[in-house]
C-alpha positions as CSV (number, residue, x, y, z in Angstrom):
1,X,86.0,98.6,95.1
2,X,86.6,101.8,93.0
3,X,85.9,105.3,92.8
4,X,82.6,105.3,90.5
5,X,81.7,108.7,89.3
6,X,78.0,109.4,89.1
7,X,75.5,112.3,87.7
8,X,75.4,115.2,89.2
9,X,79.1,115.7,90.0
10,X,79.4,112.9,92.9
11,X,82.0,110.6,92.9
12,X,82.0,107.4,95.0
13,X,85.2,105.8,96.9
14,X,86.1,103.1,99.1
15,X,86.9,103.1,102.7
16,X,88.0,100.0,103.5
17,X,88.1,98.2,106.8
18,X,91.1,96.6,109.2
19,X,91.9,94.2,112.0
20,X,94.6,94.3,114.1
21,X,96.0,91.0,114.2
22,X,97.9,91.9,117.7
23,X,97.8,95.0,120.3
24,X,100.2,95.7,123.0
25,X,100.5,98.3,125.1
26,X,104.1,98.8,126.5
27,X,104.0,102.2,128.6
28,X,102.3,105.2,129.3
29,X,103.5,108.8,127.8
30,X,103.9,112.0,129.5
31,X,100.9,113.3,127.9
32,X,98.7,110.4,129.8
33,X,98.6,108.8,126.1
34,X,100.2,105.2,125.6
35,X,102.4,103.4,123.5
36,X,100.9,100.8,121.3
37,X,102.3,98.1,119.3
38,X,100.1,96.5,116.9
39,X,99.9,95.2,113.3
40,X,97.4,96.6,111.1
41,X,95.8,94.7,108.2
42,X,93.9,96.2,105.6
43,X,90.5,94.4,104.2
44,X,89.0,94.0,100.7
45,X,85.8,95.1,102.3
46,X,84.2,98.2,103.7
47,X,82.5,101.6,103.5
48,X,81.8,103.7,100.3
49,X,81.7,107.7,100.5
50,X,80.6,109.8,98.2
51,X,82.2,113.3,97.6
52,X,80.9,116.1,95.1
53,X,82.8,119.4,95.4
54,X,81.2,122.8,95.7
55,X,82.5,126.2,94.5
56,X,81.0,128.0,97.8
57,X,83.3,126.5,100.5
58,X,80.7,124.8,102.5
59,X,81.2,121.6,104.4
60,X,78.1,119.5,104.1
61,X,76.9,116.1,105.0
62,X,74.5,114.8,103.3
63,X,72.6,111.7,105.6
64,X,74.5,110.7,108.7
65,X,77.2,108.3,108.8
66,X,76.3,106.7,112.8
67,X,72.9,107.6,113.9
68,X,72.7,110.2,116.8
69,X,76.4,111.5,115.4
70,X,75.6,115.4,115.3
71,X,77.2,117.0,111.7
72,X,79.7,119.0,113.8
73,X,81.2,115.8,115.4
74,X,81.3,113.9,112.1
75,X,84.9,112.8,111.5
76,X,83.8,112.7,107.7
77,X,83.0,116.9,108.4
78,X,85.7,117.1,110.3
79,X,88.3,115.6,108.0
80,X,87.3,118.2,105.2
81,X,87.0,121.2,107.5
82,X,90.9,120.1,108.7
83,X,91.9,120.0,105.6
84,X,90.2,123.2,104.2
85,X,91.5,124.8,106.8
86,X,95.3,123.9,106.8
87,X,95.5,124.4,103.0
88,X,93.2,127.6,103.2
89,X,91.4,126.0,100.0
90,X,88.3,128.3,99.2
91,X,86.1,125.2,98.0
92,X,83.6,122.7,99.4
93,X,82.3,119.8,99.6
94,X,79.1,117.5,100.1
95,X,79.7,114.5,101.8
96,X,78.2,111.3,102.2
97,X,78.8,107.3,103.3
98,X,76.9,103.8,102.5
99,X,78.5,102.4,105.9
100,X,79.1,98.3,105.6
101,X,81.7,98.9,108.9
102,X,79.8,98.8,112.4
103,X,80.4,101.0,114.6
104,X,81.8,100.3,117.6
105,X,83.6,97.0,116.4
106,X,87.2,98.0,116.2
107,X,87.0,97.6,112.8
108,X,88.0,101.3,111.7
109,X,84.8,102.3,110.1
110,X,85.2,106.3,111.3
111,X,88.4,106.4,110.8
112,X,88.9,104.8,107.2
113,X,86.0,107.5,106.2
114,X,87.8,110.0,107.5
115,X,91.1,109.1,105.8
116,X,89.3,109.1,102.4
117,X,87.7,112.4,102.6
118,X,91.2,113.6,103.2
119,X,92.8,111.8,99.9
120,X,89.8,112.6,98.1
121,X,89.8,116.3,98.7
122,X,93.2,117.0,98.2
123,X,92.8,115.2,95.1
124,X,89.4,117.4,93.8
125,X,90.7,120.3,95.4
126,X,93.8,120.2,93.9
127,X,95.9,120.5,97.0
128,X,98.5,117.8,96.5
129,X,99.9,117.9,99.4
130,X,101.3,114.8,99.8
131,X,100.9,111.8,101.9
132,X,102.9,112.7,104.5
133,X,101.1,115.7,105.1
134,X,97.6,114.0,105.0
135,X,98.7,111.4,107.5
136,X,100.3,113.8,109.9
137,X,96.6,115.9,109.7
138,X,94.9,112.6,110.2
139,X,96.5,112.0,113.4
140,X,94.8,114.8,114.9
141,X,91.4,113.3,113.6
142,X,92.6,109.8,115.5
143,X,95.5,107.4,115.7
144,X,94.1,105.3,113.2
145,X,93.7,107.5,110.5
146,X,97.4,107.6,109.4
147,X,97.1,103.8,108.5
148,X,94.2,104.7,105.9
149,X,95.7,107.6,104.6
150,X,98.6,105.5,103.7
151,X,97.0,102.8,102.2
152,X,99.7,100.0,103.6
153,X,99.5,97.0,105.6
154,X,101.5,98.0,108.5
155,X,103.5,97.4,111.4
156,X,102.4,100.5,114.3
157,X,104.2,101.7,117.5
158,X,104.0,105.3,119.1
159,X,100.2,106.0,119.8
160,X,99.7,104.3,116.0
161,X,101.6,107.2,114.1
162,X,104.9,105.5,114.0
163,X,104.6,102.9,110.9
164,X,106.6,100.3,108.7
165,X,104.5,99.3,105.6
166,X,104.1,95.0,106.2
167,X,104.3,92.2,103.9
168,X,101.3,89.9,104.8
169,X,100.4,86.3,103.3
170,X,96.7,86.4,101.4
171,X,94.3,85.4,103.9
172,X,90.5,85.2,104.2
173,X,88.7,86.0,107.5
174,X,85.3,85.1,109.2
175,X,84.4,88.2,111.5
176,X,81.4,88.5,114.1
177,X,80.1,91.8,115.6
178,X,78.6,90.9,118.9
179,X,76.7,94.8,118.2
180,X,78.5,95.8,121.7
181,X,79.6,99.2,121.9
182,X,82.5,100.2,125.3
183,X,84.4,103.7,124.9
184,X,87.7,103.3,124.4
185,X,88.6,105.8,126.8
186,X,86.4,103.5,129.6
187,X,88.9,100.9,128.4
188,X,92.3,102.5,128.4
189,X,91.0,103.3,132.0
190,X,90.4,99.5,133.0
191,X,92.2,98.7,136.4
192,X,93.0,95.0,134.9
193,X,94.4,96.7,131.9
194,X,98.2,95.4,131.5
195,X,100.1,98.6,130.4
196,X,103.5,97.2,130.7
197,X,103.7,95.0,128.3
198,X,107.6,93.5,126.8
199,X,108.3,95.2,123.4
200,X,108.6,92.9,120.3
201,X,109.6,93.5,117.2
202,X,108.6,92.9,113.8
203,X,109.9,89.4,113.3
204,X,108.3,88.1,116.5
205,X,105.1,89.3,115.3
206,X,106.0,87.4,111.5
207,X,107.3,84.5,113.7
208,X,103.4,84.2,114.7
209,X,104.7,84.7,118.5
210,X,102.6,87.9,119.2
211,X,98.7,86.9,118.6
212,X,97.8,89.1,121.8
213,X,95.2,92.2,122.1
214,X,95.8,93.3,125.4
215,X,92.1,94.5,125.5
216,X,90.8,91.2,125.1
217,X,90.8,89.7,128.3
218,X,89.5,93.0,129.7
219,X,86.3,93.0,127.3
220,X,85.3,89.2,127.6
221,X,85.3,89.7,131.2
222,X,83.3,92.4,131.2
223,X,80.8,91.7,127.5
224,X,78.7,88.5,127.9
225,X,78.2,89.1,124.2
226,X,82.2,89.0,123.2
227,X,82.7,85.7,125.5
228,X,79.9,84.2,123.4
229,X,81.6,85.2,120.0
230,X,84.8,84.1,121.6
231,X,83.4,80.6,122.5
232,X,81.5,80.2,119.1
233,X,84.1,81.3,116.8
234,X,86.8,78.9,119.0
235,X,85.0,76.2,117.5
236,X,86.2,76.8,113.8
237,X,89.9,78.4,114.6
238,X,92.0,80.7,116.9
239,X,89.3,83.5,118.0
240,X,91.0,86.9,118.1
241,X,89.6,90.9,119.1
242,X,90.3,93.7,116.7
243,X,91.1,97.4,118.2
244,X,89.1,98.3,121.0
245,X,86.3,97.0,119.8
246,X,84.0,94.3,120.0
247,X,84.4,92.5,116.6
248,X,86.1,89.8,116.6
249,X,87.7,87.1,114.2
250,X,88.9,84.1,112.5
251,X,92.2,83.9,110.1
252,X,91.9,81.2,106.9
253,X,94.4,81.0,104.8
254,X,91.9,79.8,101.6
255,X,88.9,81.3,100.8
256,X,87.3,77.9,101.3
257,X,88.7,77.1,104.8
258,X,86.8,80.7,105.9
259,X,83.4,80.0,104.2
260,X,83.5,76.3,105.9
261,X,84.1,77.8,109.0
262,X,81.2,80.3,108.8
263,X,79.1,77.8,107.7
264,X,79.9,76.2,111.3
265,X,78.8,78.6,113.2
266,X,75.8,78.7,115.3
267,X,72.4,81.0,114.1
268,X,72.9,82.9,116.7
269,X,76.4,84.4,115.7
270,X,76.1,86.2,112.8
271,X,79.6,86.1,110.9
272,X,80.8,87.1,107.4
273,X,83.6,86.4,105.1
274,X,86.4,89.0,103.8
275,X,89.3,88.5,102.1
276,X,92.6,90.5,103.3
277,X,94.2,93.2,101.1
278,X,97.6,93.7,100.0
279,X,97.0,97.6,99.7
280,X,94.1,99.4,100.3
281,X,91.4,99.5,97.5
282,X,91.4,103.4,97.6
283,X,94.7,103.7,96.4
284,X,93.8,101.6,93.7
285,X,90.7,103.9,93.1
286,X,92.8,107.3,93.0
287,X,95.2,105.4,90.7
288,X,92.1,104.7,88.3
289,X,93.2,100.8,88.3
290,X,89.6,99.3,88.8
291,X,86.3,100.9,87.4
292,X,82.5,99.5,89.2
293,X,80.8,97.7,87.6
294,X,77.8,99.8,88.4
């Protein structure tokens, strides 16, 4: 995926999805927040938003993103408006997404379009603020924002702001989205939620010791649907949860082994294959490495 420039001034880039191949959580903060531990990859596969800027300064969205999502509460119109606002830029900008990411899966959809509207306007804008600015204005948009402004792989502690870029193998994934949807703040309020969990570091998670998400007992009590995806996708591998979500998944190490496994699966799961990504197509896009096709 690539920024694709079309008529009439718009210009189209990826968002791309993530798992995280663990979650821990290992206290609770003063400020009622927690602090996470969790590995973040980065897929060759998600969302494409379009972006055309406008000399008048207005924020507009053009379609919506998740149905029932008012404008005002987009984090696509909110990412610009952030932005405009901070760098006191007198442009605009219409807005749009082709979403591929469901919502609700833990899968980043919001927050990887979010994090591209940011790099995207500073870009047509001509802010250049830098990365590190455009992460730390991300954070207040949602913890998982950073990750997609930065474009890495990534191992994440604090309440996901804290991170140190990972080296991860290639690997290929079969995901299922059992379509269920549970606010994370219902979660993070779950009475059999473990909060204390041991801190690790890095190399136990490379070691392969750390598989956990500590939210994944707590939803497959609770989501018929998840325990279904759980027992189907247990037949072809190690089943894990991504984020707080309810998608869940399967790591291949060929693309082969992942579109065997898929085939495996029962009708009534409906699973796809992605491959992982070293780096986040965006960056590649900004850097004008790829061109569409299209």
């Amino acid at each position: 995926m690539s920024a694709n420039a079309m008529p009439g001034g718009w210009s189209w880039w990826p968002a791309p999805a993530k798992l995280n191949l663990c979650l821990r959580i290992i206290g609770r903060r003063e400020d009622g927040y927690h602090d996470l531990q969790s590995a973040f990859r980065l897929l060759d596969w998600g969302d494409r938003v379009g972006i055309r800027a406008r000399e008048d300064g207005r924020i507009t969205r053009v379609g919506a993103s998740v149905p029932g999502v008012a404008e005002a509460d987009d984090l696509l119109v909110r990412a610009a408006i952030l932005l405009q606002k901070h760098a006191k830029c007198a442009l605009g900008a219409d807005i749009c997404v082709e979403k591929e990411i469901p919502a609700g899966g833990g899968f980043g959809g919001g927050s990887s379009d979010a994090a591209t509207v940011l790099r995207v306007l500073d870009r047509l804008w001509g802010l250049d603020l830098g990365e590190d600015t455009l992460a730390t204005l991300g954070l207040a948009l949602g913890a998982d924002v950073p990750v997609f402004v930065r474009g890495r792989n990534a191992w994440a502690e604090g309440v996901g702001e804290r991170l140190t870029p990972l080296d991860l193998a290639p690997a290929w994934y079969v995901l299922v989205d059992p379509g269920v949807h549970v606010a994370t703040a219902k979660l993070f309020g779950a009475p059999d939620l473990t909060r204390n969990a041991p801190p690790v570091k890095i190399a136990d998670f490379l070691s392969g010791s750390v598989p956990d998400n500590v939210f994944e007992p707590v939803l497959r009590r609770r989501e018929p649907a998840i325990e279904a995806a759980f027992q189907a996708l247990s037949s072809i591998g190690t089943p894990r949860l991504t984020g707080t979500g309810s998608g869940c998944f399967v790591e291949f190490a060929s693309l082969q082994a992942a579109q065997a496994g898929l085939a495996l699966l029962p009708a009534n799961q409906q699973g796809w294959v992605v491959a992982g990504a070293a780096r986040s197509p965006l960056l590649d896009a900004l850097e004008g490495k790829v061109q569409d096709a299209d």
